[in-house]
C-alpha positions as a printed NumPy array, in Angstrom:
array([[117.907, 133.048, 106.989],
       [121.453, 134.12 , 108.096],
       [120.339, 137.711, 107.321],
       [116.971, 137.979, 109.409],
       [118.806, 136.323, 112.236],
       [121.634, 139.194, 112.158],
       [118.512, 142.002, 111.98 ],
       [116.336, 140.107, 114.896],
       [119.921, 140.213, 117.094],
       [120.118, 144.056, 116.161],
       [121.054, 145.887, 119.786],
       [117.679, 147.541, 120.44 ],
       [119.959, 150.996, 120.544],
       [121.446, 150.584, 117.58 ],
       [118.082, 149.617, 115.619],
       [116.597, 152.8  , 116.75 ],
       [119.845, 154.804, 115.35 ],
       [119.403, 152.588, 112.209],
       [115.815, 154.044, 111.929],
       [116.964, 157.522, 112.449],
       [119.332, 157.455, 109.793],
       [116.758, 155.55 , 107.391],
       [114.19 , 158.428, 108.261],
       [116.779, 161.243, 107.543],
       [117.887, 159.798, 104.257],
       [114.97 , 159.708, 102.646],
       [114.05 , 163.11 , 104.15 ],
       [117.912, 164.06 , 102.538],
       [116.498, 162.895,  99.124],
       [112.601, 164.421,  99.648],
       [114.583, 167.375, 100.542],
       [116.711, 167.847,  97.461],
       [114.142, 167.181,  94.976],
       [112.048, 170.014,  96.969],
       [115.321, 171.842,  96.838],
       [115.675, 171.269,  92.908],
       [111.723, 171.983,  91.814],
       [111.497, 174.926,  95.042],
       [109.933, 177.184,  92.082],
       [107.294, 174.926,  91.213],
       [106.75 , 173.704,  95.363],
       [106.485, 177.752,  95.947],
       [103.528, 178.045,  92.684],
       [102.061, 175.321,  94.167],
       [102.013, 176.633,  98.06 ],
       [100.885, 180.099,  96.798],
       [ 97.921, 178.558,  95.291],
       [ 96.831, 176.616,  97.964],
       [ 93.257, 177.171,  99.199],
       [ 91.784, 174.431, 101.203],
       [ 88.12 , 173.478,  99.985],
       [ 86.398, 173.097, 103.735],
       [ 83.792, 171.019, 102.509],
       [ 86.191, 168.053, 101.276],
       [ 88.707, 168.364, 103.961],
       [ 85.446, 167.403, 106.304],
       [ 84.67 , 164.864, 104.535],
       [ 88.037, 163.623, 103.829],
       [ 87.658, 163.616, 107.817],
       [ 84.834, 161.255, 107.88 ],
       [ 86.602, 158.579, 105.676],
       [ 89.247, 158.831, 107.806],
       [ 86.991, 158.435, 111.2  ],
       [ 85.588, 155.615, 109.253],
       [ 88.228, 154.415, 108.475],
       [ 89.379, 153.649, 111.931],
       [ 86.128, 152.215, 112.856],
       [ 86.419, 149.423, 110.473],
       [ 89.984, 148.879, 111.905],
       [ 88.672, 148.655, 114.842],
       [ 85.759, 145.928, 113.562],
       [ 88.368, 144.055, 111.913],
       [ 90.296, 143.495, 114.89 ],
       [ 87.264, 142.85 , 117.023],
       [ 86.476, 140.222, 114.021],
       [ 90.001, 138.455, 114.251],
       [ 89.663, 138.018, 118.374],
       [ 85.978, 136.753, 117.814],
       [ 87.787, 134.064, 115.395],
       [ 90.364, 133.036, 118.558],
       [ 87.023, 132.433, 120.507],
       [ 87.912, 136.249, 122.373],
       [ 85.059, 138.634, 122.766],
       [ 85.654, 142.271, 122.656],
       [ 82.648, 144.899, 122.539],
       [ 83.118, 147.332, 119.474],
       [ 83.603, 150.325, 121.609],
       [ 86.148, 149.136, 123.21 ],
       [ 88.141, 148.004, 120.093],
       [ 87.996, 151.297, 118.937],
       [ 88.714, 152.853, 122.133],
       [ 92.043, 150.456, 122.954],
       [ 92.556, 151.015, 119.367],
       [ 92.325, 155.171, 119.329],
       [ 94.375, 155.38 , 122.43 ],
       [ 97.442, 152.839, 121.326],
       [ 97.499, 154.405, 117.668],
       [100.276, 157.021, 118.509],
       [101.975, 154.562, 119.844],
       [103.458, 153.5  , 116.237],
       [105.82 , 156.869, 116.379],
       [107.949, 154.897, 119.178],
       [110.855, 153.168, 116.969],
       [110.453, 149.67 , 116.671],
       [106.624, 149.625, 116.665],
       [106.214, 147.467, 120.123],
       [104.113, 149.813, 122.114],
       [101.375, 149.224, 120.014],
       [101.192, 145.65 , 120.775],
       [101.937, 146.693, 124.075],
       [ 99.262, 148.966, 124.92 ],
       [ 96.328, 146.316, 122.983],
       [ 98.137, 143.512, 125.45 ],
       [ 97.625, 145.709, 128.298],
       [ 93.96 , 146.767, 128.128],
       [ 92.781, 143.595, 126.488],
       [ 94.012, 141.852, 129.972],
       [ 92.378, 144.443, 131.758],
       [ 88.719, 142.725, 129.991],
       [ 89.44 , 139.482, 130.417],
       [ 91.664, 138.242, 127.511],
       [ 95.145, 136.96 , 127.583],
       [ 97.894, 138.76 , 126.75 ],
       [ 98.76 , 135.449, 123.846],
       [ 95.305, 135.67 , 122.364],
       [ 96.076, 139.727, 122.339],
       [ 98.953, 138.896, 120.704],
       [ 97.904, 136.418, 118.327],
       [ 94.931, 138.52 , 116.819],
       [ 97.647, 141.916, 116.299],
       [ 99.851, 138.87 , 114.068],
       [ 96.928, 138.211, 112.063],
       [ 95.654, 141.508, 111.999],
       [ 99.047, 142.85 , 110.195],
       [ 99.444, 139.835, 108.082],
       [ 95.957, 140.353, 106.779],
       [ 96.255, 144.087, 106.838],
       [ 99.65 , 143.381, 104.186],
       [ 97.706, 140.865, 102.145],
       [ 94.733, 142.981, 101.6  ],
       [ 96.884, 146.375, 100.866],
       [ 98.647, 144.057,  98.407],
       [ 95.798, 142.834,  96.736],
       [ 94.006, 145.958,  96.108],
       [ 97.27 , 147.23 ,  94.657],
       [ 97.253, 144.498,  92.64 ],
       [ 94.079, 145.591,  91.271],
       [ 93.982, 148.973,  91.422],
       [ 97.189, 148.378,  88.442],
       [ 94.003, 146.892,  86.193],
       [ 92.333, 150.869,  86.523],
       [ 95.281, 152.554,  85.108],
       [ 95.072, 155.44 ,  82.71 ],
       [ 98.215, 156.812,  82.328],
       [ 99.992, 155.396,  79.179],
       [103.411, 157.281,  80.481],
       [103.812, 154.564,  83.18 ],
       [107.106, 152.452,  83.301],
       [106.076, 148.64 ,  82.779],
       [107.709, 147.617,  85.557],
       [104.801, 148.855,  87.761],
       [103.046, 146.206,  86.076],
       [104.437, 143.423,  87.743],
       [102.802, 144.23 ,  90.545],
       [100.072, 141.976,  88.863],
       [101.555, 138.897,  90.368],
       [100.684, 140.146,  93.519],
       [ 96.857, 138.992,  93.184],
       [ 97.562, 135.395,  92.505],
       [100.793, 135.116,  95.06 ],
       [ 98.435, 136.566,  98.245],
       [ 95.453, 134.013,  97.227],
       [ 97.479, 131.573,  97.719],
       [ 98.97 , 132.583, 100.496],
       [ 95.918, 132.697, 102.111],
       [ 95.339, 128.817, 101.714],
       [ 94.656, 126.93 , 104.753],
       [ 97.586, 125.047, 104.324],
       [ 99.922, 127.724, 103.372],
       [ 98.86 , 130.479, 105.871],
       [100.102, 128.67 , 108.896],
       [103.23 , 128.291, 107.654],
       [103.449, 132.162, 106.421],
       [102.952, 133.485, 110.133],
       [104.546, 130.446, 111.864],
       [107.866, 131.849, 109.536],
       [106.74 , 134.955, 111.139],
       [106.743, 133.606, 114.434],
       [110.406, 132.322, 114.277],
       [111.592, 135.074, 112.556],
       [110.621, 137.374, 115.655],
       [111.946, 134.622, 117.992],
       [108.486, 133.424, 119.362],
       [106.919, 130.016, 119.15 ],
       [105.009, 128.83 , 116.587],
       [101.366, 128.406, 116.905],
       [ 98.356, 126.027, 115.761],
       [ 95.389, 127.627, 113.995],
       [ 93.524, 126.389, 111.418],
       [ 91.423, 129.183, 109.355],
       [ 89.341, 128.603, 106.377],
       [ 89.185, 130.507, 103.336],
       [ 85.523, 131.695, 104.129],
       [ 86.834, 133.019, 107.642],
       [ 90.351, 134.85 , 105.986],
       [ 88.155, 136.242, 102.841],
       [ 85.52 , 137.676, 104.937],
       [ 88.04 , 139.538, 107.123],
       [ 90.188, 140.338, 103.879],
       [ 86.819, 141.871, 102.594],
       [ 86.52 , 144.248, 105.366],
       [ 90.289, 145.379, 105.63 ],
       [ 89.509, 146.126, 101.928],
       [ 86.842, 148.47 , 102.583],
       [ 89.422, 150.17 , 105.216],
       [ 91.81 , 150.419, 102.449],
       [ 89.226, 152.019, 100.737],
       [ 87.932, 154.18 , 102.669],
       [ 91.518, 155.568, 103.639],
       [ 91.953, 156.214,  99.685],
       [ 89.197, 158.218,  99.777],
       [ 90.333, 160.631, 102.641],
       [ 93.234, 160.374, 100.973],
       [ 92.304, 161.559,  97.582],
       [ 89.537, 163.98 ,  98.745],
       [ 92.459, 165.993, 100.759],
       [ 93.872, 166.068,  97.749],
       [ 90.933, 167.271,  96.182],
       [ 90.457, 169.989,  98.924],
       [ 92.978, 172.09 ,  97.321],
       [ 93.995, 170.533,  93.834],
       [ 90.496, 170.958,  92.202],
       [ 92.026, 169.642,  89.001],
       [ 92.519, 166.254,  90.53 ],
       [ 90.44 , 164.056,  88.088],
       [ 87.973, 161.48 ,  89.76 ],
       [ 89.544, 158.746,  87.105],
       [ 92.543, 158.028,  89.038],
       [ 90.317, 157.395,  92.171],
       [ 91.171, 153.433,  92.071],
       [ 94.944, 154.444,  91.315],
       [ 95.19 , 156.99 ,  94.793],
       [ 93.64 , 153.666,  96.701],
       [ 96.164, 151.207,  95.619],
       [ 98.84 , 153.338,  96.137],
       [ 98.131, 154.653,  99.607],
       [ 97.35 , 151.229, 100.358],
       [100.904, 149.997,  99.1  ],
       [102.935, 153.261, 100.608],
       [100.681, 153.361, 103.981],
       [101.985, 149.105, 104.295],
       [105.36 , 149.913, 103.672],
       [106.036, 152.789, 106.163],
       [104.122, 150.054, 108.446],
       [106.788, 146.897, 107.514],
       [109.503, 149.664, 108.16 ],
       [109.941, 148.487, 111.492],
       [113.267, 150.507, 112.013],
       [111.596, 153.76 , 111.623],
       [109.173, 155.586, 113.837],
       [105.938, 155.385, 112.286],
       [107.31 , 155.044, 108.529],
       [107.861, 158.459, 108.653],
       [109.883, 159.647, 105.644],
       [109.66 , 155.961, 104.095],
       [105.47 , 156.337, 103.279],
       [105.924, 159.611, 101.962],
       [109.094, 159.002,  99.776],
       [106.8  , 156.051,  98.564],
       [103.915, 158.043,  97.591],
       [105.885, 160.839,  96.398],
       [107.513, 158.33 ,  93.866],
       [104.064, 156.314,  92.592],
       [102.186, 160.012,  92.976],
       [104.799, 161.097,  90.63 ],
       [103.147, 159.584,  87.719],
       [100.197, 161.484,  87.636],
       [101.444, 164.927,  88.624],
       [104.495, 167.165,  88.72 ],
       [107.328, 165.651,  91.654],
       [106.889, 169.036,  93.393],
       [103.056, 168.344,  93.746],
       [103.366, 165.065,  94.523],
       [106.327, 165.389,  97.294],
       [103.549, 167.952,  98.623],
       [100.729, 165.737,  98.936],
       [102.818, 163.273, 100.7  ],
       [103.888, 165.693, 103.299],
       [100.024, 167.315, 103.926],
       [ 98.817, 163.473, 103.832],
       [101.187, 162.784, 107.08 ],
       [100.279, 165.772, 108.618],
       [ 96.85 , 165.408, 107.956],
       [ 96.942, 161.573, 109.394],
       [ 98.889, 162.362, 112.734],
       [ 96.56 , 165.377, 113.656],
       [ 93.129, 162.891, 112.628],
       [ 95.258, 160.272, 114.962],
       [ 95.921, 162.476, 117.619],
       [ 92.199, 164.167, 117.422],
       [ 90.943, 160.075, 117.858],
       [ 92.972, 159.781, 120.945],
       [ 91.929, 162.757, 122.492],
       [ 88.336, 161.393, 121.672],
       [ 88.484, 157.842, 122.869],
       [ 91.052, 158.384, 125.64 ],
       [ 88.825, 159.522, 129.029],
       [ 86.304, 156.387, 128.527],
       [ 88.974, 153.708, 127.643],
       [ 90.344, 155.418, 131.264],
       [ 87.21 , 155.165, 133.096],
       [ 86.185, 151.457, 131.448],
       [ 89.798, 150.205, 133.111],
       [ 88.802, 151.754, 136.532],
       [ 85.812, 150.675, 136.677],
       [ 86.906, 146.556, 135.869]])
């Protein structure tokens, strides 16, 4: 406890500097193995030729992606009695997304708090549903890692990975109406907020785990297929493997809350699991096209949703 009270009184300054310094280290370290396998990065970049038709597609999965986001989020305010059209979930939703770049991840929440008001909901119900929306988003991600560990191939793989297991049962239980409260009350104190009174069933927190699962899913799939796009040699097999661990990597860039985005901690992530099923070159590669690949499809959403989230909050 004494240790999450000294990072919750971090100087707002020196947490961003903090971030920095995390991002640049593991850059430091994704740099020097690039550095050290530069012959086999340079084989790899001469070969490159992007297959058009799976790069669209990996652009759909991505697009839908983000819609489901956008339904799960809708779902979680519908279950705090707040009403939110579709459309403009995924507009609030498009437009705050870059947002998670800013160190220390707030104007996300910010921006949701600020158009949700705008429609009629309060800025604690706003609040709330982004909470439950994380914590469910982290217990999903964990559980398909979980499984994704029961679809593995590769008989080269260290046995710690296999721990990862446990995961499964710990987040089921977590999920218990009697032990969730407590889980995001903890939350709640940790971030210096009061705790609140909610009661969900299991029906209500497995129906919404079951659709951040498909997002999860779906985001493995753009994943893999842009890997696809120019590794033709990528074998379907480790399809369930590429879920769980963009799933895993994409939560703990999110949970990095000192660095902008995760950047640097994702892709050190999924250089590292990626590792085990090609070269470190290839895989330090992947990771860096992935984040490219994610910010443009972000910034392409925006540009999208932006003008009628802008003439919705005129119009109120």
């Amino acid at each position: 406890m004494k240790i999450i009270e000294v990072i919750t009184n971090i100087p707002k300054v020196w947490k961003s500097i903090l971030g920095i310094f995390i991002m640049l280290l593991v850059f430091f370290f994704l740099g020097y193995a690039l550095y050290n396998n530069w012959q086999d990065v340079k084989i790899h970049m001469e070969n490159i030729k992007f297959n058009i038709g799976y790069l669209v597609i990996s652009f759909i999965f991505l697009f839908i992606y983000f819609v489901i986001a956008s339904m799960v989020w809708k779902l979680v305010l519908k279950e705090l009695n707040a009403e939110l059209p579709l459309k403009r979930a995924i507009q609030i939703q498009a437009v705050t997304l870059l947002g998670r770049y800013v160190p220390g991840k707030f104007m996300v929440p910010l921006g949701k708090i600020y158009f949700t008001k705008k429609m009629g909901i309060s800025a604690r119900k706003t609040a709330i549903s982004i909470l439950f929306y994380d914590v469910y988003g982290i217990f999903s991600s964990l559980i398909l890692f979980s499984i994704s560990l029961l679809f593995l191939s590769n008989k080269e793989l260290p046995k710690w990975i296999y721990m990862g297991l446990i995961l499964l049962p710990i987040c089921l239980i977590a999920l218990h109406p009697k032990v969730h409260p407590k889980i995001v009350n903890f939350g709640l104190k940790v971030l210096k907020r009061d705790p609140i009174s909610f009661s969900f069933s299991y029906y209500q927190s497995f129906k919404i785990m079951l659709l951040y699962a498909v997002c999860w899913i779906t985001l493995g799939a753009s994943f893999f297929l842009l890997i696809k796009s120019y590794d033709p040699t990528l074998a379907f097999s480790i399809f369930p493997s590429i879920i769980g661990i963009q799933s895993i990597a994409f939560v703990i860039g999110y949970i990095s809350i000192f660095v902008p985005g995760g950047i640097g901690v994702r892709e050190g992530v999924l250089a590292l699991l990626l590792s085990f099923y090609m070269s470190l070159s290839a895989a330090i590669l992947a990771a860096i096209i992935y984040r490219i690949w994610t910010i443009l499809g972000q910034v392409i959403l925006a540009a999208i949703f932006a003008r009628g989230l802008t003439k919705a909050v005129k119009n109120i």
